[in-house]
C-alpha positions in Angstrom: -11.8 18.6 -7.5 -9.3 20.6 -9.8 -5.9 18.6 -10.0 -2.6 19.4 -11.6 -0.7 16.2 -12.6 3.1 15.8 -13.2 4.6 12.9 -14.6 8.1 12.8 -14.2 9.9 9.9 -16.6 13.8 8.4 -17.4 15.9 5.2 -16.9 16.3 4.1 -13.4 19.1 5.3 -12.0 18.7 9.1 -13.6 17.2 10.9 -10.6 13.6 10.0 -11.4 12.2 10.0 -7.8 15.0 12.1 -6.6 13.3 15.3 -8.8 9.5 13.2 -8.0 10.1 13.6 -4.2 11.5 17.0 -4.3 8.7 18.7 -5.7 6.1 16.5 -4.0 7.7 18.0 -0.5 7.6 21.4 -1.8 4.1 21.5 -3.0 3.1 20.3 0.4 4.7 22.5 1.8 2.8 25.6 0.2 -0.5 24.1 0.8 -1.1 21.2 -1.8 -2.3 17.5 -1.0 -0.1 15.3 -2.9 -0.7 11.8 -4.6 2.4 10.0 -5.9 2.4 6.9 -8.0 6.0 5.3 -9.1 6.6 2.9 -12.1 9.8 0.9 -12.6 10.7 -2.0 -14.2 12.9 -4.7 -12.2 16.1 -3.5 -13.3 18.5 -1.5 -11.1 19.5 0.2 -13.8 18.1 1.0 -17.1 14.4 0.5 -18.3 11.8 3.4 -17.6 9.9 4.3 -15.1 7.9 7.4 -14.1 7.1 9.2 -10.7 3.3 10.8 -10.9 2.4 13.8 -8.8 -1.1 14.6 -8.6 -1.6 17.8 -7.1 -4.5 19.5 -5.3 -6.0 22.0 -2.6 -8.6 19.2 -2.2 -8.2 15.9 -1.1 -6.4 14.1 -3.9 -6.0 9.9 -3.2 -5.3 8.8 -6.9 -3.7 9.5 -10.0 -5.3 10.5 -13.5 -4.5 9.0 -16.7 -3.4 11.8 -18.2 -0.9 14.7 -16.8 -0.7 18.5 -17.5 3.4 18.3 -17.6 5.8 15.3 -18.7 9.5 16.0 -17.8 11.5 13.3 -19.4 15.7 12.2 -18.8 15.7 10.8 -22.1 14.5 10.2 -25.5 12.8 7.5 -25.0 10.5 9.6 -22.7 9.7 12.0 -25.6 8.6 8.8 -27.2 6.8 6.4 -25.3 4.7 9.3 -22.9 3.9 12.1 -25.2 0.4 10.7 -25.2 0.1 11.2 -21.7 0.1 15.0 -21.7 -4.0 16.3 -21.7 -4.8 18.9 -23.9 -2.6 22.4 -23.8 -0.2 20.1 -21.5 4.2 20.8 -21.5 6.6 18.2 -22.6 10.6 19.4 -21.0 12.6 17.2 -22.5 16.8 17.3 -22.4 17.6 16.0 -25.4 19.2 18.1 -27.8 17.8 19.1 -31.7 15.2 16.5 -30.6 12.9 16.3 -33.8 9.7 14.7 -34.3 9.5 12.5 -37.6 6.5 10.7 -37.1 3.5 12.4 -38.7 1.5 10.9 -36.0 3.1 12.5 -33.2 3.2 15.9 -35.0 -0.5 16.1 -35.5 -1.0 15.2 -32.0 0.8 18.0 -30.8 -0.4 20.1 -33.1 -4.4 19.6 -32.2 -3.6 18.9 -28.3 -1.8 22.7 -28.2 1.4 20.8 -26.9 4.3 23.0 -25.5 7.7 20.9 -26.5 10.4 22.8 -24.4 14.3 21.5 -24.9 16.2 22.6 -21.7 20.1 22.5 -22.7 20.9 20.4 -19.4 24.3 19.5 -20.3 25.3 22.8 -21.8 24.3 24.5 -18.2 25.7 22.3 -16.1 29.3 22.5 -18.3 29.0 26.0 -17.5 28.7 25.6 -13.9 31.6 23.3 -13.8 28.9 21.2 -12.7 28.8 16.6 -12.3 25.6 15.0 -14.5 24.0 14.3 -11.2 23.0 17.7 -10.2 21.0 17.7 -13.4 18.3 16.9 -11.1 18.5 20.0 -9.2 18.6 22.0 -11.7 15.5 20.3 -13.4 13.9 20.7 -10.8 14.3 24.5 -10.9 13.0 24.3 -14.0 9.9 22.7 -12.8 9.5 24.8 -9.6 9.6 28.1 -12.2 7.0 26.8 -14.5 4.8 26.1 -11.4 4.9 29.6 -10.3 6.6 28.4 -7.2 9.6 30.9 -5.0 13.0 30.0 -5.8 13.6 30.4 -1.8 10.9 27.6 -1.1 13.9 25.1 -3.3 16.6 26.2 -1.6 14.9 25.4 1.7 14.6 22.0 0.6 18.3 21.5 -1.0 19.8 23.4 2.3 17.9 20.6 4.4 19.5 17.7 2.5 22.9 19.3 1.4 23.2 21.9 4.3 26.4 20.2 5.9 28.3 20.7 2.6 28.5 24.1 2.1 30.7 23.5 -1.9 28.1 20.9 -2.5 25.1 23.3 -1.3 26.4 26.4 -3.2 26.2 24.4 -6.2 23.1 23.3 -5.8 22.0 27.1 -5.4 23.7 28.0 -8.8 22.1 24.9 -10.2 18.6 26.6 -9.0 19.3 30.1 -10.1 20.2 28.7 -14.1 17.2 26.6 -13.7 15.3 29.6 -13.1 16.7 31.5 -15.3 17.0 29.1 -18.0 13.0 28.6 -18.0 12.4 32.5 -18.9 14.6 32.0 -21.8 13.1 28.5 -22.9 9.8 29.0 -21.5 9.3 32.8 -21.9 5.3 33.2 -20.7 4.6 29.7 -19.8 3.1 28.7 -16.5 1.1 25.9 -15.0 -1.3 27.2 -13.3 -2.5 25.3 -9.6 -5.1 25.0 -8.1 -5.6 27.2 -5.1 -3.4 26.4 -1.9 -5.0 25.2 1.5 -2.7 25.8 4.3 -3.9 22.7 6.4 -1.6 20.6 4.0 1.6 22.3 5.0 1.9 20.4 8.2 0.4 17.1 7.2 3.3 13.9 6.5 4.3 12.8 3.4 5.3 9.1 3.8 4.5 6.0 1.7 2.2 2.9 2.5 5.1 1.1 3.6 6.5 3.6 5.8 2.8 4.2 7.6 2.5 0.5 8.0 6.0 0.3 9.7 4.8 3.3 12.2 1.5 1.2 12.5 3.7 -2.6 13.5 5.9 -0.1 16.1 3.0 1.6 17.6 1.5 -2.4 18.4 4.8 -3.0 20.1 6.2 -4.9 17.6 9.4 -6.1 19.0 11.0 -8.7 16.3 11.0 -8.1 12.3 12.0 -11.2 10.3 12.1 -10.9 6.8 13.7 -11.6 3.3 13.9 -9.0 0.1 10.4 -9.3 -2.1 9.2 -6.4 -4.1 7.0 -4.9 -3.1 7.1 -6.1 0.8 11.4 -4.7 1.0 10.8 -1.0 1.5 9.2 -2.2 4.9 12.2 -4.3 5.7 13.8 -1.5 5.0 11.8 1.3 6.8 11.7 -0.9 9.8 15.4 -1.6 9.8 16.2 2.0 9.4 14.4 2.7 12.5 15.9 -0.5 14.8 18.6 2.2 16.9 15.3 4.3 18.1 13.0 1.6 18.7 15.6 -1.2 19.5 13.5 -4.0 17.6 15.2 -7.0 16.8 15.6 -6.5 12.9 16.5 -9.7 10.9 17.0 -10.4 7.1 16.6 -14.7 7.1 18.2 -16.6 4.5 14.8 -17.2 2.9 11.3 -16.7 3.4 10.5 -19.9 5.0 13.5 -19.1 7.9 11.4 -15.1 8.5 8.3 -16.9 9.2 9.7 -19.5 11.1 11.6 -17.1 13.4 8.2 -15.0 13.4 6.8 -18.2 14.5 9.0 -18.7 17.5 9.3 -15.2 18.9 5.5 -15.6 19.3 5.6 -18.2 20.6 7.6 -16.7 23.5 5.3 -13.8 24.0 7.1 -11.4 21.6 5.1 -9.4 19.4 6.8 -10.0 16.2 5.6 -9.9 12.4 7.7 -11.0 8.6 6.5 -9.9 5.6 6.8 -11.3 2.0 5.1 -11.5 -1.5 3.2 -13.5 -3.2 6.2 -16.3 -4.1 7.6 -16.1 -0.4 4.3 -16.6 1.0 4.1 -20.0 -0.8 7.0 -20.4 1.1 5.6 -19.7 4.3 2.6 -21.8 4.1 3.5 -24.9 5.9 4.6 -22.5 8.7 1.2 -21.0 8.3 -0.4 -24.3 8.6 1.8 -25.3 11.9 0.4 -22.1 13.6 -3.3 -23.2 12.8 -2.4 -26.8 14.8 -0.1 -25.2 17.5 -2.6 -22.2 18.1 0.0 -19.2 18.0 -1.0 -16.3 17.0 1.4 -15.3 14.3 1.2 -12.4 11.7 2.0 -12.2 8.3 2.3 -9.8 6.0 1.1 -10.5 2.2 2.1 -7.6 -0.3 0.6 -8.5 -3.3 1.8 -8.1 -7.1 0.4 -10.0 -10.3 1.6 -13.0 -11.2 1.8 -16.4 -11.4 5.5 -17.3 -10.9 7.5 -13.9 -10.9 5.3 -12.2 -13.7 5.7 -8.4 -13.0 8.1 -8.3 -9.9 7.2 -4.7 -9.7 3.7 -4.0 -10.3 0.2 -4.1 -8.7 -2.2 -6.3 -7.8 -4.7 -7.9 -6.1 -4.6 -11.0 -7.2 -4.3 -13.1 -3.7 -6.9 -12.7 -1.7 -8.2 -16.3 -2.3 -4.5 -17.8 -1.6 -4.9 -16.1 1.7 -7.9 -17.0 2.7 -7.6 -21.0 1.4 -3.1 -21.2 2.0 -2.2 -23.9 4.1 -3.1 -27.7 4.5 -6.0 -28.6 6.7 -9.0 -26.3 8.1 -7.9 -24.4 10.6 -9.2 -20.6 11.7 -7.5 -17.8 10.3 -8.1 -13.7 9.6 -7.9 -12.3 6.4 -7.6 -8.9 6.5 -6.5 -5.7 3.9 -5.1 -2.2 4.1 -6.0 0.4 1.7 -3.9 3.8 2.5 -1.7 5.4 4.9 -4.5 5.8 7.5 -5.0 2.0 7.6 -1.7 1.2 7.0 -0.9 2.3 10.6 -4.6 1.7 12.1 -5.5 -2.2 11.6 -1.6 -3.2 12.6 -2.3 -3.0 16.3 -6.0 -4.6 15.6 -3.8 -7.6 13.3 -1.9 -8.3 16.9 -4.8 -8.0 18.7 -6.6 -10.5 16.8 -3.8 -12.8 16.5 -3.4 -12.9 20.5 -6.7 -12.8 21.6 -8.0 -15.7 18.9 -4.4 -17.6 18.8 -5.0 -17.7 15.0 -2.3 -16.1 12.4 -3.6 -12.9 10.5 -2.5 -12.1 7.2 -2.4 -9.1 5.9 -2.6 -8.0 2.4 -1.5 -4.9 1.1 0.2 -4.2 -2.6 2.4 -2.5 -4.7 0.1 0.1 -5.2 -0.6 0.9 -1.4 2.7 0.1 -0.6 5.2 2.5 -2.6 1.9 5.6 -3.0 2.9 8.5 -1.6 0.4 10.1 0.7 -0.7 13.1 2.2 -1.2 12.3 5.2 -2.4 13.8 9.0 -1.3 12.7 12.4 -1.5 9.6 13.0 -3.8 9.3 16.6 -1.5 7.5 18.9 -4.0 6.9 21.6 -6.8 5.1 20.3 -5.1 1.7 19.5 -5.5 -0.8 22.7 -3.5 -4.1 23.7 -5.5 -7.1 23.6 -3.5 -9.9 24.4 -6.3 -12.4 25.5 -6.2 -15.2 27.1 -2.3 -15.0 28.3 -1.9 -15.5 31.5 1.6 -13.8 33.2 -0.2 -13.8 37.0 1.8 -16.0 39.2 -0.9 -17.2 40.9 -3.3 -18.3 38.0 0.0 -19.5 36.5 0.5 -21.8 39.4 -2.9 -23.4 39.4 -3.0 -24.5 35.3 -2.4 -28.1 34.1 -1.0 -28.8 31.0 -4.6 -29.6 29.7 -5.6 -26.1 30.1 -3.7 -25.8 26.8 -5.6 -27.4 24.4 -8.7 -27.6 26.1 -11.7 -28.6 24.0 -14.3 -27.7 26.0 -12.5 -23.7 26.2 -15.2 -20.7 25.4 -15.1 -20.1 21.7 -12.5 -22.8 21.3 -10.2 -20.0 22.9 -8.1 -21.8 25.6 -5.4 -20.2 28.0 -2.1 -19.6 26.8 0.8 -19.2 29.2 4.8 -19.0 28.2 7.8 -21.2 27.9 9.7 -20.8 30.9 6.4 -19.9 33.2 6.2 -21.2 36.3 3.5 -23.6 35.6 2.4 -26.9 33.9 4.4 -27.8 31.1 2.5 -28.7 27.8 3.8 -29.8 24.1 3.8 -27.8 21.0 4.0 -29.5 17.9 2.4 -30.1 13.9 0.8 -33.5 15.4 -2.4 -33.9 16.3 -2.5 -33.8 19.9 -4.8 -34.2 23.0 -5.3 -31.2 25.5 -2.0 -31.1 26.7 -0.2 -30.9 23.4 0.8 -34.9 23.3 0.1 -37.0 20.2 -3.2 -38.7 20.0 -4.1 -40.4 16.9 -7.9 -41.2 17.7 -10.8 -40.5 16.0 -12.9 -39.1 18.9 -10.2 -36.9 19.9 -9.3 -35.2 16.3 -12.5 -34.5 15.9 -13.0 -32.8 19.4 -9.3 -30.7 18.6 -10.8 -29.7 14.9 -13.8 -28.7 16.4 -12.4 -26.7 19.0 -10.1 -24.5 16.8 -13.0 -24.0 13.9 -15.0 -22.9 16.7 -12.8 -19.8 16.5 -14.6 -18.7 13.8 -17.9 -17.9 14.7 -16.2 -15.9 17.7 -13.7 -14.3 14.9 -16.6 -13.1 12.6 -18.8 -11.7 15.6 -15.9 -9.5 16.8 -15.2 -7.8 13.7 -16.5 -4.7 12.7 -19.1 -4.7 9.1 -17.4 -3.2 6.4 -17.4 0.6 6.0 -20.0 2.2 3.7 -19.8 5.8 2.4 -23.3 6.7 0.6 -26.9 6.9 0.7 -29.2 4.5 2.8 -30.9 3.1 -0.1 -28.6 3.6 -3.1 -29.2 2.7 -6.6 -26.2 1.9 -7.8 -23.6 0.0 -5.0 -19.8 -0.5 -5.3 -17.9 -3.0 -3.4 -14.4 -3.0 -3.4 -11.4 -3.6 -0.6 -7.7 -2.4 -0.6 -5.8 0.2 -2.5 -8.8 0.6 -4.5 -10.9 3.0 -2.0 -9.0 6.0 -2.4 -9.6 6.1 -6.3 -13.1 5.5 -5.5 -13.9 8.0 -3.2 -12.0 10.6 -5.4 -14.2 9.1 -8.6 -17.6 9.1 -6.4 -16.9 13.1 -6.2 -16.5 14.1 -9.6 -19.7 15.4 -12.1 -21.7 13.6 -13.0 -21.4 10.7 -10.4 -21.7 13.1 -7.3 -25.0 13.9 -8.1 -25.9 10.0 -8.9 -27.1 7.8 -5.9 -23.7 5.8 -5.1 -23.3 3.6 -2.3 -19.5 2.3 -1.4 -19.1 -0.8 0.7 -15.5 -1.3 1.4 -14.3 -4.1 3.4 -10.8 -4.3 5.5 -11.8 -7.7 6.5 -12.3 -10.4 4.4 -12.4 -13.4 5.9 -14.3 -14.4 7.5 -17.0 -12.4 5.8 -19.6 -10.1 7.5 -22.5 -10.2 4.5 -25.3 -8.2 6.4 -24.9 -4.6 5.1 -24.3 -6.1 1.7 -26.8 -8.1 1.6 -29.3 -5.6 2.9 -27.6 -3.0 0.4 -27.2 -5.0 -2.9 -30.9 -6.1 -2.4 -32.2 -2.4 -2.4 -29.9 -1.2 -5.0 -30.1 -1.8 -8.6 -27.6 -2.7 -9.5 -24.3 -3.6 -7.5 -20.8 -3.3 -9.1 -17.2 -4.9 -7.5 -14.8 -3.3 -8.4 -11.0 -5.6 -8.1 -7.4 -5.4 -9.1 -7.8 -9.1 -10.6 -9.0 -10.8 -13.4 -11.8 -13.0 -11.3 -13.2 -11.1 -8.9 -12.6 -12.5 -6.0 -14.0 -11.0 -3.2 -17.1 -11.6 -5.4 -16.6 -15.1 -5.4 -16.2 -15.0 -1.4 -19.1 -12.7 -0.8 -21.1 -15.3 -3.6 -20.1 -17.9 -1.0 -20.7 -16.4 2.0 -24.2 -14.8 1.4 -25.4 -16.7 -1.5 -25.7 -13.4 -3.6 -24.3 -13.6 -7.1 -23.2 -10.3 -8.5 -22.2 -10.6 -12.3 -21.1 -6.8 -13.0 -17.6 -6.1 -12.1 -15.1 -3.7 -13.3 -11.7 -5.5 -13.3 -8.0 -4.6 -14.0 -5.3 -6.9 -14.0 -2.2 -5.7 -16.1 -0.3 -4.9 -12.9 -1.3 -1.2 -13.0 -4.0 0.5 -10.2 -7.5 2.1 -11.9 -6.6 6.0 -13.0 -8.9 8.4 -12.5 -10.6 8.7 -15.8 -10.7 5.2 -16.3 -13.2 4.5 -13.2 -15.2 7.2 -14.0 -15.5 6.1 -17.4 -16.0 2.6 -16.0 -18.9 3.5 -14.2 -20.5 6.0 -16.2 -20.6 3.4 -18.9 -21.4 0.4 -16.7 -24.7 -1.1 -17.9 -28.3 -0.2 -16.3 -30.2 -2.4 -15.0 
């Protein structure tokens, strides 16, 4: 695959993403797959951050480590991502008689063939009569010229957003035309070139994990949202409650985490599909909720977006760091699915199957996804709206099956699969009792030992039922590889694009990727990391932990991993590296 990278960089607040998203649209819409990949610190205002486009004909679903242009707000740009440009790469900067003093930085540009170009921002947009904050526009133009992109193509995309403002638009136009012309005059000769166009792109989305995954909790018939703020689990809140006029869900922020899951809870409870979300600190909120859903058998869903810590740590980075807090959260044994999202595709593919679960087990699901999976931006194709089915298992709305129940139907032990009837508050039927005690089959306390251990029985049972009804974990690769990765969440699409490039393509690679993780189907790794020579996990946390869970649950003990866990996702070159230089054995 041939990739052109961009790396856009400034304090928050500067038009970052603003000039990031504008030339990601554009580029898919002349017939380029777009990766994007945002950094910020958690500060409103202020810090750095950076908005990566990696750009391709071909299916691109990462970013590299290094970039072929580096547009920077500010000085501190210049200084802290000069060493991301690749060889022969462009550093536009808007800082002006920016010099380089260190001796370092001058031989570097000097052997990489860097191309330092000053665009006199403030100068231009003086002459235009112009505010500070169309300094993005006209950037942007900038951008768009060295690209070899058609000045029309940008004011297609400024008309859509500034259209209704006809002052505001015509500014925007002579913002484009300067930037235009300013890059002849700063930039006489220079281009970047791309890679060759594929028009399939140009009708493809371009949305974000979050906003899939909010298409994906609609399209299960999601009809209640409860939530409070958590990086990286808001844009979701906010997605969703963006969208509550044309779907008429019932959208509410809670006071705090432990309120959203409660109200989750509840609406469940009643029949009403409903979902909260959270991070990694608001789930520890959540757990004793968690726990009353294992006892009470609702089905419940949560949403775990993951990002490193312990305590806050970095608020706004990535992670994969909870896997075993979902899978062990809670007090007691009770059954539960684990289950993970890697890209846009699953984001709105395994919500309706997290629902399904939920109803048809009367277990809570929790979901992970991450920062990484979360805020991406993908290229992505329409979404198939027909496949997803509703399962809602054993709830029973016919009046007549309603009127013959007794209240211990409920929590019958002796139920199939430890899977008993649920029917409604407010159904015309036996009453039963719903509460964090230990109960007999109608839901009333019962304290004895004969009974607890009939009730624990019953809901463990689950389990087995769970893990037989779950799909094995996909594999990409040859039957009887050599070399076998394992790896789940944000991590496949790096994978896949690594497993293409020379020299690995022509290696024999095996990729098992799981979505669900607990409970654990081990056959097609065990069958695979007992052929292959050697098997490598590959995890966004310092432990491995789906290698610890697999070691568990099969008995197999892998020892070669490849593990990151400074809150930033595996770039290209770094995998590759990784697994070229992975030891034989």
């Amino acid at each position: 695959m041939t990739r052109v990278s961009l790396k856009i960089v400034g304090a928050q607040g500067q038009g970052v993403n603003s000039v990031g998203e504008m030339c990601a649209k554009g580029l898919k819409r002349s017939g380029y797959c777009v990766f994007g990949y945002r950094e910020y610190m958690s500060l409103i205002k202020g810090g750095h951050s950076s908005y990566q486009l990696d750009v391709s004909g071909e299916d691109v679903r990462s970013s590299a480590m290094h970039v072929d242009i580096v547009v920077t707000f500010n000085h501190h740009g210049i200084e802290k991502n000069l060493r991301d440009l690749r060889k022969g790469g462009i550093l536009l900067h808007q800082t002006p008689q920016w010099k380089f003093k260190n001796a370092d930085d001058q031989a570097f540009i000097k052997e990489q063939g860097i191309r330092v170009i000053e665009l006199p921002t403030d100068a231009i947009l003086k002459k235009l009569k112009a505010k500070s904050i169309l300094g993005n526009v006209l950037i942007t133009a900038v951008v768009w010229s060295l690209l070899g992109q058609p000045e029309e193509q940008l004011h297609e995309l400024v008309r859509e957003q500034f259209g209704h403002k006809k002052d505001l638009l015509d500014l925007n136009f002579a913002c484009i035309a300067e930037g235009f012309a300013a890059c002849k005059v700063i930039a006489p000769g220079t281009t970047l070139s791309l890679p060759r166009p594929d028009p399939k792109w140009k009708n493809h989305m371009l949305l974000t994990g979050s906003q899939a995954m909010g298409l994906g909790i609609i399209h299960a018939g999601c009809r209640v949202y409860a939530g409070y703020p958590m990086t990286p689990s808001s844009p979701l809140l906010t997605f969703i409650a963006d969208m509550q006029n044309e779907t008429g869900m019932a959208v509410k922020q809670a006071e705090d985490e432990i309120t959203a899951a409660q109200m989750m809870v509840g609406a469940m409870h009643m029949g009403t599909r409903a979902v909260t979300a959270t991070s990694g600190g608001g789930f520890d909120l959540m757990t004793e909720t968690l726990s009353l859903t294992g006892i009470t058998e609702t089905p419940a869903v949560f949403i775990l977006a993951q990002r490193p810590g312990p305590g806050t740590a970095l608020p706004t980075w990535t992670a994969q760091g909870d896997l075993l807090l979902a899978v062990g959260a809670g007090h007691g044994e009770f059954a539960r699915l684990v289950m993970a999202v890697s890209d846009a595709q699953d984001c709105f593919d395994l919500m309706p199957e997290a629902f399904n679960f939920a109803e048809e087990f009367q277990i809570p699901v929790i979901v992970l996804t991450d920062k990484q999976t979360a805020e991406a931006l993908f290229t992505q194709p329409a979404f198939d709206q027909t496949r997803a089915k509703l399962k809602r298992g054993s709830l029973v709305t016919d009046p007549r099956e309603l009127s013959q129940l007794k209240s211990i139907d409920r929590y019958d032990p002796a139920a199939p699969d430890g899977v008993s009837k649920r029917w409604l508050p407010g159904s015309e039927a036996a009453t039963f009792c719903a509460q964090g005690d230990e109960h007999g089959p109608d839901g009333s306390v019962i304290e004895d030992a004969e009974n607890a251990r009939r009730q624990m029985e019953k809901r463990l049972k689950k389990m087995a039922a769970l893990k037989a009804a779950l799909p094995e974990p996909l594999y990409v690769g040859p039957k009887n590889p050599e070399t076998l990765i394992v790896s789940w969440g944000s991590n496949r699409g790096i994978i896949l694009d690594v497993l293409e490039s020379e020299p690995l393509a022509k290696r024999s690679i095996g990729y098992l990727h799981y979505q669900y993780l607990w409970p654990l189907k081990t056959e097609s790794f065990e069958m695979l990391s007992r052929t292959a020579k050697r098997t490598i996990f590959v995890e966004c946390n310092h432990g491995g932990q789906l290698s610890s869970l697999l070691k568990l649950a099969s008995g197999r003990d892998v020892t070669q991993k490849i593990l990151k866990f400074d809150g930033r996702p595996f770039f290209y070159e770094e995998l590759r590296d990784g697994l070229l230089s992975a030891p034989q054995s």
